[in-house]
N, C-alpha and C positions, 0 to 999 in steps of 0.2 A: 627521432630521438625523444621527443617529448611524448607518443605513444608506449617505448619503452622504458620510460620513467615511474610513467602512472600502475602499469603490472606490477613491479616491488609494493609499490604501495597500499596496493587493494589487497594484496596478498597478505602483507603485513594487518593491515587491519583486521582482516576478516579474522586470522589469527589468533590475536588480541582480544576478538571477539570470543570466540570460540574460546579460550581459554578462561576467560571470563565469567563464560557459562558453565564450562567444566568445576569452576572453583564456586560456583554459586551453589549447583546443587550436589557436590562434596559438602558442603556446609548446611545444606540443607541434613540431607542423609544423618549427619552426625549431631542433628538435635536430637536432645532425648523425648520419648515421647510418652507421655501420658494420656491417658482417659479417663474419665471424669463418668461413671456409673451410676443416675441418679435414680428415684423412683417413678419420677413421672418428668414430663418439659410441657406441659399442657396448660398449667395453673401459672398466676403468677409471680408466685412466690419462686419457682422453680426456671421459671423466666429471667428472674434478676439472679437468682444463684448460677445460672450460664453465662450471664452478664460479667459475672464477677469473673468468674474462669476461664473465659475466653479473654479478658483484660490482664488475666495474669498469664496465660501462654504467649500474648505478645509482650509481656515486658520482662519473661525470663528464657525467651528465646527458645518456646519449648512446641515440637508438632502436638498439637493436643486435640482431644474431641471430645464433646459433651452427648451421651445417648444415652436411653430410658426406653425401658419398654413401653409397647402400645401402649398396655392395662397394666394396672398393679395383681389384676385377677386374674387368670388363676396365679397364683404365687409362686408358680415352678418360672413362671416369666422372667424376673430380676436372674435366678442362677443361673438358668439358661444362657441368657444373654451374657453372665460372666463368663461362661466354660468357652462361649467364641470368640470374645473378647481375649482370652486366656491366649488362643489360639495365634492373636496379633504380637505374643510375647513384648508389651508395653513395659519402659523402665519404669513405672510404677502406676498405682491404680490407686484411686478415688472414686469412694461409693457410699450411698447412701442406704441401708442392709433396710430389707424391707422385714422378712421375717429367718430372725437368727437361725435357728433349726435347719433352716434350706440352705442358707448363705456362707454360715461358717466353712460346711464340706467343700466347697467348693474356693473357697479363700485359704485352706490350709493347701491347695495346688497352687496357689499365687508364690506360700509361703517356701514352697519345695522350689518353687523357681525362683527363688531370692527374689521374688518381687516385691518390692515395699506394700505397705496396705496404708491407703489415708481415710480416716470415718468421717463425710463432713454429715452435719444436721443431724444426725442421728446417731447416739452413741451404742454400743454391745459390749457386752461380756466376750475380750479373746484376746488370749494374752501377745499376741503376736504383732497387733496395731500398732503402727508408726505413732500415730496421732490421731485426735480426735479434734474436731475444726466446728464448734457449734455454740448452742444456746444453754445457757445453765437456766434450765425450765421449772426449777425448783423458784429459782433467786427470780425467775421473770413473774411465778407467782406469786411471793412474797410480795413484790412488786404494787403488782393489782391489790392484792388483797390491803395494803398500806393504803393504795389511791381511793379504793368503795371507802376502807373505815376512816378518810379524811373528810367523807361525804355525809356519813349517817353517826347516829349515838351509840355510847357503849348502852348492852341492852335491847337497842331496835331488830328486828328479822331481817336478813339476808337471804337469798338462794345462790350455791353454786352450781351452773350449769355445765357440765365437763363433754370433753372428747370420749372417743371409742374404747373401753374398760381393758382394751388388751394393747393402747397404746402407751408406754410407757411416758412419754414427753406428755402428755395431757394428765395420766397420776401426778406425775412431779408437779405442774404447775397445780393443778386441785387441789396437795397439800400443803404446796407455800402458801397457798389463798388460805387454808384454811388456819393453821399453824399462826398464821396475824390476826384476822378475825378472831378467833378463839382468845388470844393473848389481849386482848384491847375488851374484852367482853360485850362483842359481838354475836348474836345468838342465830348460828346455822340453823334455818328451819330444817332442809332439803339440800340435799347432794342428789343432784340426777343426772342421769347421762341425756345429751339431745343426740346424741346420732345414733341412725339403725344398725343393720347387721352392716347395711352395706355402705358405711362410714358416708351417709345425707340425715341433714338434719329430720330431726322428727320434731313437731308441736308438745312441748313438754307445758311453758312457760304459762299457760289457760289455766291448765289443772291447779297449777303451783296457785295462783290466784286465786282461783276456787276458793282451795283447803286452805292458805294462810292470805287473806284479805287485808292484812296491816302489813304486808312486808315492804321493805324500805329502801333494799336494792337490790343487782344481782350482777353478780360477778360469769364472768365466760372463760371456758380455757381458749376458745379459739374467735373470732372474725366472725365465724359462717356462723356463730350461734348466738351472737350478741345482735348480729345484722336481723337472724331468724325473731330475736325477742322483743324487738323494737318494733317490727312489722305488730305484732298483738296487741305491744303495748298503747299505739298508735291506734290501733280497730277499739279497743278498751278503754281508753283514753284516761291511760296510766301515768302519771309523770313524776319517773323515779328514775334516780341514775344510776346505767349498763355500764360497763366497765367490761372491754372485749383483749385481746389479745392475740397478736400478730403484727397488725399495721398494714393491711391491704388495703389498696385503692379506694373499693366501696367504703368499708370503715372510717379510710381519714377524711372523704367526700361527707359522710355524715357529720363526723366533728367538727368540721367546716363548716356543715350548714346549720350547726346548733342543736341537730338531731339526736346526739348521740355525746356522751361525755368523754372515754378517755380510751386510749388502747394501748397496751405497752408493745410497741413493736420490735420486732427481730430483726437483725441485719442480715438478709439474703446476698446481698453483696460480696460484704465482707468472707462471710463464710466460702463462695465460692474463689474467690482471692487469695483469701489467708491458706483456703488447702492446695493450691496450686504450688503457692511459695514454700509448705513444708512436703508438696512433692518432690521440689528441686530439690532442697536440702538434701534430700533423703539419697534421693541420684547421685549428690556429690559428696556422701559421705559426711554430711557438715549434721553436727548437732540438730537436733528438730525438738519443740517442745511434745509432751504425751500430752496435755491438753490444755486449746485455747477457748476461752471465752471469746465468744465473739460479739457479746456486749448487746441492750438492749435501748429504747430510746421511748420516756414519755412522750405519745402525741395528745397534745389539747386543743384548743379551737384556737390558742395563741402560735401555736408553731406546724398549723396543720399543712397548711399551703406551702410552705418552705418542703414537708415529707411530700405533698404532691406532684411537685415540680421535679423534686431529684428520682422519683419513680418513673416519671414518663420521662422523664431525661433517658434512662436508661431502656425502659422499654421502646423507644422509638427507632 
């Protein structure tokens, strides 16, 4: 009797079980799902914006993936990788366009398939864009350019050191540097670019010393070129305050060790976050903004350790 008691039972459970699992991945199947298309996952910056987007596919219930090509070169990489991506028919895509010209043809097929479009970090011209999820790199220049001329005199020499001439977020911030400077009667000796063809720094900042011997500071669009101008200025034994931008690791480690004065950093976080949440929107028909600031953050040698603690938080 008590052998044919325990069969109902095990039956039943198993059951129960089974059904369980049935209704688990029913509900799986019927997340929406997104990918997240960036330029690179190599660097760190691109590290903490995966951070941010995989923290947001768990907290709006969404299947999501973060991928980037190997290389940003050859440039046919990033479309490529959309057209197969295309191919997994996602309810909506988030990307970071590396070069417009190649990217748009291939995002007006997102557009034919009613696929939303999210732009994080990187803004373009097309009119079709859900939302744009990044840095106002104009207003991060202005930024800097306020923190160098809170350092030196109206009248002293300055150098701006800029990114790659065909990147637009490095124009932008070079004029907000400059656009303050200028206004405060700050005197730009030199605008130069320090990176080569193949976006790594080149040695600019010797020359620049050379030819103007009195100058009094110099301002950077990015991290790699302020980290690059302290290295000579150190061999030179210059001491004048660099002002970098972005907020990477190496950079707030300097500000921290008194090396290096000030970097206006970027929320890589955020940005990967904030575009997840106006993917969902977008899926569920809900209002989404056209475009969010994703806000920027003075680091100085007073709040430097607070920015290095919440980076390897996330990187770990």
């Amino acid at each position: 009797m008590k052998k044919r008691g325990i069969i109902p039972f095990v039956f039943t459970a198993f059951l129960l079980v089974f059904i369980s699992l049935v209704i688990w991945f029913l509900k799986e199947d019927n997340k929406p799902k997104v990918i997240f298309v960036g330029q690179r996952l190599d660097t760190e910056y691109w590290k903490i914006i995966e951070s941010g987007a995989k923290e947001g596919f768990r907290d709006f219930d969404i299947e999501g993936e973060v991928l980037a090509p190997d290389s940003v070169y050859p440039i046919s990489n990033q479309p490529n990788l959309l057209k197969t991506v295309l191919k997994q028919h996602p309810d909506a895509l988030i990307v970071t366009p590396t070069v417009p010209a190649d990217t748009i043809p291939v995002l007006e097929e997102y557009k034919k398939n009613n696929i939303p479009v999210i732009f994080a970090s990187r803004d373009i011209e097309w009119e079709h864009k859900t939302s744009y999820i990044g840095t106002d790199h104009y207003a991060l220049g202005k930024t800097a350019g306020k923190l160098l001329g809170s350092m030196v005199y109206p009248g002293e020499q300055v150098a701006i050191i800029y990114g790659g001439q065909d990147d637009q977020a490095m124009i932008d911030r070079k004029n907000g540097m400059k656009k303050v400077l200028e206004d405060i009667g700050i005197e730009i000796v030199t605008e130069q670019s320090g990176y080569d063809q193949f976006g790594n720094p080149k040695p600019v900042i010797g020359a620049i010393l050379q030819k103007h011997p009195d100058i009094q500071g110099i301002v950077t669009t990015s991290d790699r070129l302020a980290l690059d101008v302290l290295k000579t200025l150190e061999k030179k034994e210059v001491n004048i305050p660099v002002i970098g931008t972005d907020g990477i690791t190496d950079m707030v480690e300097s500000i921290e060790a008194g090396k290096m004065n000030a970097t206006i950093a970027q929320n890589p976080y955020d940005i990967g976050y904030l575009s997840v949440e106006q993917a969902k929107k977008a899926i569920d028909g809900a209002k989404t903004e056209k475009r969010i600031d994703s806000g920027i953050d003075i680091i100085t040698e007073g709040n430097a350790n607070e920015r290095l603690n919440f980076i390897q938080k996330l990187l770990d």
